[in-house]
PAZA-613112 format. One record per atom (N, C-alpha, C): residue in one letter; atom name; residue number from 0; x, y, z. Coordinates in steps of 0.02 Angstrom, whole numbers. Layout:
<r residuo="a" atomo="CA" num="NUM" east="X" north="Y" up="Z"/>
...
END
This chain:
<r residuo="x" atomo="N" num="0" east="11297" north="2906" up="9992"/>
<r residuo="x" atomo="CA" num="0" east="11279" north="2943" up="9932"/>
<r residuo="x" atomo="C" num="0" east="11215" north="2982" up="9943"/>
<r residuo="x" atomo="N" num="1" east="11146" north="2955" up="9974"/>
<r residuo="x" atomo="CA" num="1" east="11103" north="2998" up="9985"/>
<r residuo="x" atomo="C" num="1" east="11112" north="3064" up="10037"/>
<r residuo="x" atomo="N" num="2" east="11171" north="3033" up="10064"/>
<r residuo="x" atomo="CA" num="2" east="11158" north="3085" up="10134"/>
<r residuo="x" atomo="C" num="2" east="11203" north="3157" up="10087"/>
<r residuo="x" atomo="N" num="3" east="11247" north="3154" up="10046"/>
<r residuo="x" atomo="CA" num="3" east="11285" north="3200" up="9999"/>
<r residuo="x" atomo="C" num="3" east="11250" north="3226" up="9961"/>
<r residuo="x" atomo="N" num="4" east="11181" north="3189" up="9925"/>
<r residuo="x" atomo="CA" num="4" east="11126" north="3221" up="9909"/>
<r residuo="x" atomo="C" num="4" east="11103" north="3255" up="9917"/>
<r residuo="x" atomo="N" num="5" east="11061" north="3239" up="9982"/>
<r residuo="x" atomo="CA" num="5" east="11018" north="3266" up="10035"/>
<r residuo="x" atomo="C" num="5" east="11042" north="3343" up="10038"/>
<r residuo="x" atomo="N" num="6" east="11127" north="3337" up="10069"/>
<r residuo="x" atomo="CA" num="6" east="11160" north="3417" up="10071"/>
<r residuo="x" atomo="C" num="6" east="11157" north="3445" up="10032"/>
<r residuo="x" atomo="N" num="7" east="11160" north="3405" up="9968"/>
<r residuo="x" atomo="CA" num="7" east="11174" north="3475" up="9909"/>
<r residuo="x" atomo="C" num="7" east="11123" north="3501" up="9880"/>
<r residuo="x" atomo="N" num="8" east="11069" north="3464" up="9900"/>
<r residuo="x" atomo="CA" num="8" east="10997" north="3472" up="9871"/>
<r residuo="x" atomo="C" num="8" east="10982" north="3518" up="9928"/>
<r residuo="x" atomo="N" num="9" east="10971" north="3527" up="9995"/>
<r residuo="x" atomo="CA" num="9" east="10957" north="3579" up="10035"/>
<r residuo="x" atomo="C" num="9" east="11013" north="3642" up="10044"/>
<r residuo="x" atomo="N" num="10" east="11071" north="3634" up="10001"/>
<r residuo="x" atomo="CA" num="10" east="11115" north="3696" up="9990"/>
<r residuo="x" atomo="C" num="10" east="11063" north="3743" up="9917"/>
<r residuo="x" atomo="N" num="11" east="11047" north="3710" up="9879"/>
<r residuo="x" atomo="CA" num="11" east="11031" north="3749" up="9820"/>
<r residuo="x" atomo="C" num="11" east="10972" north="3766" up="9845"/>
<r residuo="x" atomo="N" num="12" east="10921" north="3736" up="9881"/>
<r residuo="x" atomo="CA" num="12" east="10851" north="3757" up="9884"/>
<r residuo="x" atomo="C" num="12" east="10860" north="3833" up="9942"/>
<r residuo="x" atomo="N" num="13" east="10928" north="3826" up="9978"/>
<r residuo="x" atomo="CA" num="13" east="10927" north="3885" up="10022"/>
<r residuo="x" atomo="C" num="13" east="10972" north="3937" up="9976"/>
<r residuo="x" atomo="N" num="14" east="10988" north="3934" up="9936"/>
<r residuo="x" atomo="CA" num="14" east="11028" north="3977" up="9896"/>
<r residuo="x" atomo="C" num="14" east="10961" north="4022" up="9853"/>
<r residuo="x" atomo="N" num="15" east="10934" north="3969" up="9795"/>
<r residuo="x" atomo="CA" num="15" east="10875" north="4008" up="9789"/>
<r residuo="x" atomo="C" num="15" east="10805" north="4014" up="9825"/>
<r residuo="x" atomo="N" num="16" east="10816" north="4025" up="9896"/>
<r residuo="x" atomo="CA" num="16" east="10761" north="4051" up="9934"/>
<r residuo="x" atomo="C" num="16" east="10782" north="4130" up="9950"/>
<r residuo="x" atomo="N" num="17" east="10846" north="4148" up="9927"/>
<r residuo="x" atomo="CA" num="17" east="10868" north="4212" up="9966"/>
<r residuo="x" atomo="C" num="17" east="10811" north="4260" up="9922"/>
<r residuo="x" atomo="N" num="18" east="10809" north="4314" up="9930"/>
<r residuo="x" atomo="CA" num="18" east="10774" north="4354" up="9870"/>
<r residuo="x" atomo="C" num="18" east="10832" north="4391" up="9811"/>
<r residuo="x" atomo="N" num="19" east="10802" north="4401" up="9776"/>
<r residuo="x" atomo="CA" num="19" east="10855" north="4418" up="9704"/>
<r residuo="x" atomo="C" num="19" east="10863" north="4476" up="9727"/>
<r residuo="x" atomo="N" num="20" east="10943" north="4497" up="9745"/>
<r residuo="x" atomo="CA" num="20" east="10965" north="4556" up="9729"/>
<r residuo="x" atomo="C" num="20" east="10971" north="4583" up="9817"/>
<r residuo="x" atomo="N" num="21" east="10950" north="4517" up="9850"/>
<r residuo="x" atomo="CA" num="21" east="10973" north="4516" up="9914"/>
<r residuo="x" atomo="C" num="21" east="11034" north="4558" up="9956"/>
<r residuo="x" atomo="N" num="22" east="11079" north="4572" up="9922"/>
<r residuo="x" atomo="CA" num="22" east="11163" north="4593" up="9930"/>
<r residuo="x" atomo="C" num="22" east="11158" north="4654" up="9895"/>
<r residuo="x" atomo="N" num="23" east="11142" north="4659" up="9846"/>
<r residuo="x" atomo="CA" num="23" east="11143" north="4718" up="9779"/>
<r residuo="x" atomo="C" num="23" east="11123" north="4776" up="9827"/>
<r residuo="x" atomo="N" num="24" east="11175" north="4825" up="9839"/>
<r residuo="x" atomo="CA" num="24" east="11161" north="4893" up="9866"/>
<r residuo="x" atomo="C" num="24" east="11082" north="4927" up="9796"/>
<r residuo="x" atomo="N" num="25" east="11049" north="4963" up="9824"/>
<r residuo="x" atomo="CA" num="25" east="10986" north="5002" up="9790"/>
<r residuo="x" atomo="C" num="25" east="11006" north="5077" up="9765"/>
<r residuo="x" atomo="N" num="26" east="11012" north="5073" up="9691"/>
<r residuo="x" atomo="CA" num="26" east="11018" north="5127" up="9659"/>
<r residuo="x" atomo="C" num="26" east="10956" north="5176" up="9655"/>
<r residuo="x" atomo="N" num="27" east="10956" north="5229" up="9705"/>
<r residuo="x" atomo="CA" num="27" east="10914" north="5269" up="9708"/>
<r residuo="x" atomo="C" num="27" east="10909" north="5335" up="9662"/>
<r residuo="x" atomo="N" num="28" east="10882" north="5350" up="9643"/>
<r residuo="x" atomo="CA" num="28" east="10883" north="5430" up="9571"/>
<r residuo="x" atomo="C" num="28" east="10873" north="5499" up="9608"/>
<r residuo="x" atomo="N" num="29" east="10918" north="5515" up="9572"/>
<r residuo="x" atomo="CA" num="29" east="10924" north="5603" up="9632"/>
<r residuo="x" atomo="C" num="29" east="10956" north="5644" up="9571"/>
<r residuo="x" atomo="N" num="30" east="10938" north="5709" up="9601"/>
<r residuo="x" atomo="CA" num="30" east="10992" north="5773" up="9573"/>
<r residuo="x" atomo="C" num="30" east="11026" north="5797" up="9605"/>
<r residuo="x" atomo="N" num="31" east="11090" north="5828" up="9584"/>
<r residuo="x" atomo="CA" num="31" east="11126" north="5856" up="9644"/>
<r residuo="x" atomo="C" num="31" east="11111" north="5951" up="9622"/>
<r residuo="x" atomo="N" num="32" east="11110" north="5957" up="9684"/>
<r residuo="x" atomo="CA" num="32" east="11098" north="6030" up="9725"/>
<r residuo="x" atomo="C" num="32" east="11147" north="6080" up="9736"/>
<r residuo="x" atomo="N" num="33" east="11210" north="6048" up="9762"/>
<r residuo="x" atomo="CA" num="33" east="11262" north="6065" up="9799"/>
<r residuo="x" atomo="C" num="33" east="11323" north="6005" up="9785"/>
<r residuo="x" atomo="N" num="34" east="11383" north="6042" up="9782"/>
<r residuo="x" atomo="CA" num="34" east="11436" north="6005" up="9804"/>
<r residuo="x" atomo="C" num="34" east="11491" north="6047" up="9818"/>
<r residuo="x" atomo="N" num="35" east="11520" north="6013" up="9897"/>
<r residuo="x" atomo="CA" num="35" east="11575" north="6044" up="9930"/>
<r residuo="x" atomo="C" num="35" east="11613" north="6004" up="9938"/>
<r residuo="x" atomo="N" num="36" east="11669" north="6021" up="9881"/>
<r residuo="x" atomo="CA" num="36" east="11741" north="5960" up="9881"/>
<r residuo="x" atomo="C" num="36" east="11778" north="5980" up="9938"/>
<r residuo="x" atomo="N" num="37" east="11776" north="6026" up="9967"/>
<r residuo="x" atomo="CA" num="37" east="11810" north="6036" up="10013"/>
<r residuo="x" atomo="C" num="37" east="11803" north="6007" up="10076"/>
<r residuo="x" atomo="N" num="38" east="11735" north="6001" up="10101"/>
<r residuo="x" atomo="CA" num="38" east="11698" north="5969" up="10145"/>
<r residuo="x" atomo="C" num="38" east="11697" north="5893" up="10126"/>
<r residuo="x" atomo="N" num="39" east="11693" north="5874" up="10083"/>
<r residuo="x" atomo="CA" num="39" east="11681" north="5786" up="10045"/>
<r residuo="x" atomo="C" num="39" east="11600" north="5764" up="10057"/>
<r residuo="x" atomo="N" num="40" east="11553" north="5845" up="10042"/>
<r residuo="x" atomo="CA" num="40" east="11503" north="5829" up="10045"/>
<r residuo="x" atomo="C" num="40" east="11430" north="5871" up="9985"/>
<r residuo="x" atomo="N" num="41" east="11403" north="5816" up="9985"/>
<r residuo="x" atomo="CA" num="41" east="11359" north="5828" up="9910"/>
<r residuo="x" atomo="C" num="41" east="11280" north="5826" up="9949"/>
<r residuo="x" atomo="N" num="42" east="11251" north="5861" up="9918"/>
<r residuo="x" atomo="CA" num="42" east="11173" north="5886" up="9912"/>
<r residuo="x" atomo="C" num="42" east="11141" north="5862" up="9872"/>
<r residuo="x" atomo="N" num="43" east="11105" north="5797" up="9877"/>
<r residuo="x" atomo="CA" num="43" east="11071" north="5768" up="9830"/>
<r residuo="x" atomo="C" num="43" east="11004" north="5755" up="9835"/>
<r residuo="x" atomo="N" num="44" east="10936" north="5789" up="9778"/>
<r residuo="x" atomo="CA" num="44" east="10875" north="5810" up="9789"/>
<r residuo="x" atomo="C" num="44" east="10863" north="5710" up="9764"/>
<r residuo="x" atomo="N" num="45" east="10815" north="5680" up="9818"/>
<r residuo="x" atomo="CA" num="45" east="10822" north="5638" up="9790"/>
<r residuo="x" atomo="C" num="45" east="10739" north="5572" up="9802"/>
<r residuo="x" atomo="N" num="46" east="10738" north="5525" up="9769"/>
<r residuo="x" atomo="CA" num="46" east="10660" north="5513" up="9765"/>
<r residuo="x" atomo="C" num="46" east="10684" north="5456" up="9839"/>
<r residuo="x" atomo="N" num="47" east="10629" north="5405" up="9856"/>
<r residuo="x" atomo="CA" num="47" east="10645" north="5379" up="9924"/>
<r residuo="x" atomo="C" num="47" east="10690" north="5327" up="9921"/>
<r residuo="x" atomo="N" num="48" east="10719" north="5309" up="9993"/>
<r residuo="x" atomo="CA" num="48" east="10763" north="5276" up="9992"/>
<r residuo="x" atomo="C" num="48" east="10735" north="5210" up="10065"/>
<r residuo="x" atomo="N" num="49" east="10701" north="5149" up="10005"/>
<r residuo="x" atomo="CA" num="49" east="10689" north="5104" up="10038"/>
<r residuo="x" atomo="C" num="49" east="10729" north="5066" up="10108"/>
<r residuo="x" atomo="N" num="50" east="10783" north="5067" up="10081"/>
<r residuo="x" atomo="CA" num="50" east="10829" north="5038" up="10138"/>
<r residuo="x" atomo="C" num="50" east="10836" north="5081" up="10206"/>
<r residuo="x" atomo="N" num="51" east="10826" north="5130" up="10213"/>
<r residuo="x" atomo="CA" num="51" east="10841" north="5168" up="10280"/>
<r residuo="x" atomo="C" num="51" east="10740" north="5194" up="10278"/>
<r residuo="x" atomo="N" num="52" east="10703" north="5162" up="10270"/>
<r residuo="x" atomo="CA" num="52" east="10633" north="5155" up="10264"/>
<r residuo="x" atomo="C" num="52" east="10593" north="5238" up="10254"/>
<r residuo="x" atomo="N" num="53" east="10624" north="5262" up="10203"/>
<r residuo="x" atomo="CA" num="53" east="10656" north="5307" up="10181"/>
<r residuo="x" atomo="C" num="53" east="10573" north="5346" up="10130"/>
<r residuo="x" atomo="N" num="54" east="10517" north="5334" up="10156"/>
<r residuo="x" atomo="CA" num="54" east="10466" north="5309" up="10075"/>
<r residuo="x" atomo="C" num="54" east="10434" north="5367" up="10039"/>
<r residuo="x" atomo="N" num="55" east="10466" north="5455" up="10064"/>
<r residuo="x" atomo="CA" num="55" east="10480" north="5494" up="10022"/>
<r residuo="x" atomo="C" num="55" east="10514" north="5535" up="10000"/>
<r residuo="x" atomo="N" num="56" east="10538" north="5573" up="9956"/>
<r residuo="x" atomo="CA" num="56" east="10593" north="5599" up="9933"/>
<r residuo="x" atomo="C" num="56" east="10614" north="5651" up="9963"/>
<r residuo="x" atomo="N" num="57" east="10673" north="5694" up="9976"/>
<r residuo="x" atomo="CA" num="57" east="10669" north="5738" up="10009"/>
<r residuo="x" atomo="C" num="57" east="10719" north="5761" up="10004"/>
<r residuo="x" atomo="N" num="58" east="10796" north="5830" up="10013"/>
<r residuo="x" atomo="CA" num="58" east="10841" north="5838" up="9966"/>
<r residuo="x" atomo="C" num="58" east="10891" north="5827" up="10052"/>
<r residuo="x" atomo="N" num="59" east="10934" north="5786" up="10048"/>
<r residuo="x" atomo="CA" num="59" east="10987" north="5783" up="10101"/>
<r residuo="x" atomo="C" num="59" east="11066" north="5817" up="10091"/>
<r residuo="x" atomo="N" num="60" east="11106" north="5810" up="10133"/>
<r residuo="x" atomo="CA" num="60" east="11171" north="5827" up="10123"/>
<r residuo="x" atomo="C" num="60" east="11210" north="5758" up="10137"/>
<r residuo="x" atomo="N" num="61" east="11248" north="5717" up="10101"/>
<r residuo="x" atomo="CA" num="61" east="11284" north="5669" up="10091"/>
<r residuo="x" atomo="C" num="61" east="11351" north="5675" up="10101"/>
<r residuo="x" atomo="N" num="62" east="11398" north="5629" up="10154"/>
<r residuo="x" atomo="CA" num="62" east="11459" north="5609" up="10129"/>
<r residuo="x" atomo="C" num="62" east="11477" north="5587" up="10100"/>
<r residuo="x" atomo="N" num="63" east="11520" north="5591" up="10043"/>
<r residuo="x" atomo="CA" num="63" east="11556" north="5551" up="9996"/>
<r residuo="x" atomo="C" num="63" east="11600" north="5524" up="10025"/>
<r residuo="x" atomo="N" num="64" east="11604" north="5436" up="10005"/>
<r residuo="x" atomo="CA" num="64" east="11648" north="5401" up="10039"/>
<r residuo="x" atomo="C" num="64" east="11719" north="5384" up="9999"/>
<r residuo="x" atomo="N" num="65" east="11709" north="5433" up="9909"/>
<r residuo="x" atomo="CA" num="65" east="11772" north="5428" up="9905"/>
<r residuo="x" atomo="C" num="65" east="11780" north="5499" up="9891"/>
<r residuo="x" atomo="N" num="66" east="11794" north="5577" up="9905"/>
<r residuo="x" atomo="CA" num="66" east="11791" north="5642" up="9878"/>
<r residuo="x" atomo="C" num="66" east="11817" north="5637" up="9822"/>
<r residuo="x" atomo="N" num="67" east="11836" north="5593" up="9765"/>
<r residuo="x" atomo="CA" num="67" east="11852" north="5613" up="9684"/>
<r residuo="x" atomo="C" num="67" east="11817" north="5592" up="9647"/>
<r residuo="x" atomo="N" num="68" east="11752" north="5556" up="9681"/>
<r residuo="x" atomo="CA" num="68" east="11697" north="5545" up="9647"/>
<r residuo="x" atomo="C" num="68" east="11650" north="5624" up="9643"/>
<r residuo="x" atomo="N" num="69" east="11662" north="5651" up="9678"/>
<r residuo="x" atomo="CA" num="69" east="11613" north="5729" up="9686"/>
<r residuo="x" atomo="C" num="69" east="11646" north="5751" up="9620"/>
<r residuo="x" atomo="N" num="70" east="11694" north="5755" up="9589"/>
<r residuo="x" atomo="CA" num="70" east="11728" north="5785" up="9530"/>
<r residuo="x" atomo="C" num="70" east="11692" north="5753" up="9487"/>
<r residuo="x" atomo="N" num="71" east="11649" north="5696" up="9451"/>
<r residuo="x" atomo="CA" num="71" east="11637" north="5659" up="9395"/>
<r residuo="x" atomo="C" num="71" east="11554" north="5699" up="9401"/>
<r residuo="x" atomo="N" num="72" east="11513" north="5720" up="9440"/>
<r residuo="x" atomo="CA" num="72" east="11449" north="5764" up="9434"/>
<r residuo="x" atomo="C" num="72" east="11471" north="5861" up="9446"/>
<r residuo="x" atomo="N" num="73" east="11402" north="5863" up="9442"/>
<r residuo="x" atomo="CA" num="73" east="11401" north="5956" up="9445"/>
<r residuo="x" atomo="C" num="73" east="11340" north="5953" up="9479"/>
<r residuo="x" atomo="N" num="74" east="11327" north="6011" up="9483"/>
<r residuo="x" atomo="CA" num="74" east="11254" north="6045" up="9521"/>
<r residuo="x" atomo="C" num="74" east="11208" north="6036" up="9467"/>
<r residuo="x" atomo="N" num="75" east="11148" north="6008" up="9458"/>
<r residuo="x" atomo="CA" num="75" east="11112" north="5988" up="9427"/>
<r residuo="x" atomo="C" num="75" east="11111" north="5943" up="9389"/>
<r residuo="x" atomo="N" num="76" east="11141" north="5897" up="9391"/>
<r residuo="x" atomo="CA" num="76" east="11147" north="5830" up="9375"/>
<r residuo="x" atomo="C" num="76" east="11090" north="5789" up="9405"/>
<r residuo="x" atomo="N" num="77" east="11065" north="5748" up="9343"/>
<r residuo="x" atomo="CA" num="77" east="11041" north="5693" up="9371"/>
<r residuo="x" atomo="C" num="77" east="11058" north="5632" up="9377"/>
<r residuo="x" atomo="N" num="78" east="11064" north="5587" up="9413"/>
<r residuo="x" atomo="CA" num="78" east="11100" north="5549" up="9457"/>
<r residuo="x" atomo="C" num="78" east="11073" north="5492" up="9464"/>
<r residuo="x" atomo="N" num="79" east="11128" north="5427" up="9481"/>
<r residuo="x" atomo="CA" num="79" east="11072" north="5347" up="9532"/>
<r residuo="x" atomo="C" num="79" east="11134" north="5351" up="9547"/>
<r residuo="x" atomo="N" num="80" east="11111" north="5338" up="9607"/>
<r residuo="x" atomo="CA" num="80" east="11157" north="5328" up="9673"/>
<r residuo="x" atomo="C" num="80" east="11175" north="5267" up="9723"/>
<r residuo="x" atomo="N" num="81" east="11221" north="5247" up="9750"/>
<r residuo="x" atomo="CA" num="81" east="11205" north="5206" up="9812"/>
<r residuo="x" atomo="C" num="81" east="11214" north="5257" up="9893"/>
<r residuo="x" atomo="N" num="82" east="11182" north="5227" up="9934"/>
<r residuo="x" atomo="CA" num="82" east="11224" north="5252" up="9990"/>
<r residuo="x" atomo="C" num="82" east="11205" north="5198" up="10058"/>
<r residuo="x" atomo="N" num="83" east="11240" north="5228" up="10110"/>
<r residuo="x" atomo="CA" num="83" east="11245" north="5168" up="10172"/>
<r residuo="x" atomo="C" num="83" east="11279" north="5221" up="10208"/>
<r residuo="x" atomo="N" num="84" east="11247" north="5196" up="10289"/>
<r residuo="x" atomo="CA" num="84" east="11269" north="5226" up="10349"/>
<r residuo="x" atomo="C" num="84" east="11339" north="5209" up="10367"/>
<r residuo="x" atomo="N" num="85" east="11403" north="5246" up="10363"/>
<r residuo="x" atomo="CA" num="85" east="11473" north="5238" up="10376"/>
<r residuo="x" atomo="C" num="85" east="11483" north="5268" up="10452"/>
<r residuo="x" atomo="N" num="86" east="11498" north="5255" up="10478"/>
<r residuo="x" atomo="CA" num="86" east="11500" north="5273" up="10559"/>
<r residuo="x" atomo="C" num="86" east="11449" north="5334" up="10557"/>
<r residuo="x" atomo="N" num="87" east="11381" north="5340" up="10571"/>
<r residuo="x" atomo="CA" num="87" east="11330" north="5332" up="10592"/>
<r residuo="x" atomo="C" num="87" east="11304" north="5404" up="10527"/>
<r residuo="x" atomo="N" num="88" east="11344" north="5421" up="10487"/>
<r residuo="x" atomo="CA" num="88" east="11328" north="5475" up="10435"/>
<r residuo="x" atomo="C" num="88" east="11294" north="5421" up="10368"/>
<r residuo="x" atomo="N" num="89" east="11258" north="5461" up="10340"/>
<r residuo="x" atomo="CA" num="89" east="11222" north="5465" up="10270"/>
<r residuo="x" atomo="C" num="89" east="11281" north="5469" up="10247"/>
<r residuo="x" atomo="N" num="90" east="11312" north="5410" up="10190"/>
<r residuo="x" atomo="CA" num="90" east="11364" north="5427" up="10138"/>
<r residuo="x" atomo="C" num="90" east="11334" north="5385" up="10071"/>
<r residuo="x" atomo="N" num="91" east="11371" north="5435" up="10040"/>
<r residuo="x" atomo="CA" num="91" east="11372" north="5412" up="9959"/>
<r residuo="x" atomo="C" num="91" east="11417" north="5359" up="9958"/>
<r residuo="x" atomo="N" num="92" east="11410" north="5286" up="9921"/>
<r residuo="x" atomo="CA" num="92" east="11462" north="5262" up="9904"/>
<r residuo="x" atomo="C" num="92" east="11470" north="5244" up="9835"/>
<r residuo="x" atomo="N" num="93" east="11444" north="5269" up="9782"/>
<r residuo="x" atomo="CA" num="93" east="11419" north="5263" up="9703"/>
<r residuo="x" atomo="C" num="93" east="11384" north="5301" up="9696"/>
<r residuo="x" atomo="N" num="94" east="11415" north="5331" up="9627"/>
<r residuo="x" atomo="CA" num="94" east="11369" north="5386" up="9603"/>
<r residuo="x" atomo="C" num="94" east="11395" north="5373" up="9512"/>
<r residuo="x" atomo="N" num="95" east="11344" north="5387" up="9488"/>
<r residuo="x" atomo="CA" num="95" east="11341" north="5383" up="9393"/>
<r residuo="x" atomo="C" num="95" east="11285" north="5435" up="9385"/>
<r residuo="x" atomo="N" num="96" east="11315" north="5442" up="9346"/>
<r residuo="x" atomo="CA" num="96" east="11254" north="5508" up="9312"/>
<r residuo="x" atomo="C" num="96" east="11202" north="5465" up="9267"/>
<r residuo="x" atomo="N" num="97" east="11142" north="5498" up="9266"/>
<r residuo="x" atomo="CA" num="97" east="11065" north="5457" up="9241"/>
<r residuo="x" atomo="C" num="97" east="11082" north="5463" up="9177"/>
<r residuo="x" atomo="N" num="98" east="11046" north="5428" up="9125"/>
<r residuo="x" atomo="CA" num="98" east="11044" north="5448" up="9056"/>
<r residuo="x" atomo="C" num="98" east="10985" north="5473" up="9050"/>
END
């Protein structure tokens, strides 16, 4: 019985040691600039992006990793975003328009 303890008591203490939001892709705030549905690629002016150590803003050209998400914004939209390196490109993979 202690030793079943022991485990479950060092499962929770390593569960909350992770940091909050550990997994949670980073919604970054941008406008878009450009969009070429044809290409499956968007122009988004945008503030920094911690995860790619990213720490000022600057306006890029993005793949969209699904092209019928480019249809739900326009050119001047403001935006929070996700994105992540998909075989070795800058892509969008979430996009919502800001309120």
């Amino acid at each position: 019985m202690l030793i079943k303890n022991s485990i479950a008591i060092t499962a929770i203490a390593l569960t909350l040691a992770l940091p909050v939001g550990a997994s949670a892709q980073e919604l970054v705030n941008g406008q878009v600039t450009k969009i070429d549905v044809s290409a499956g690629k968007i122009t988004i002016k945008h503030g920094p992006i911690k995860k790619f150590d990213m720490d000022d803003g600057m306006t890029m050209v993005f793949r969209a990793q699904d092209p019928a998400m480019l249809k739900a914004v326009k050119a001047g939209d403001k935006i929070k975003f996700e994105t992540d390196k998909v075989n070795g490109q800058f892509t969008v993979t979430k996009i919502q328009k800001a309120n």
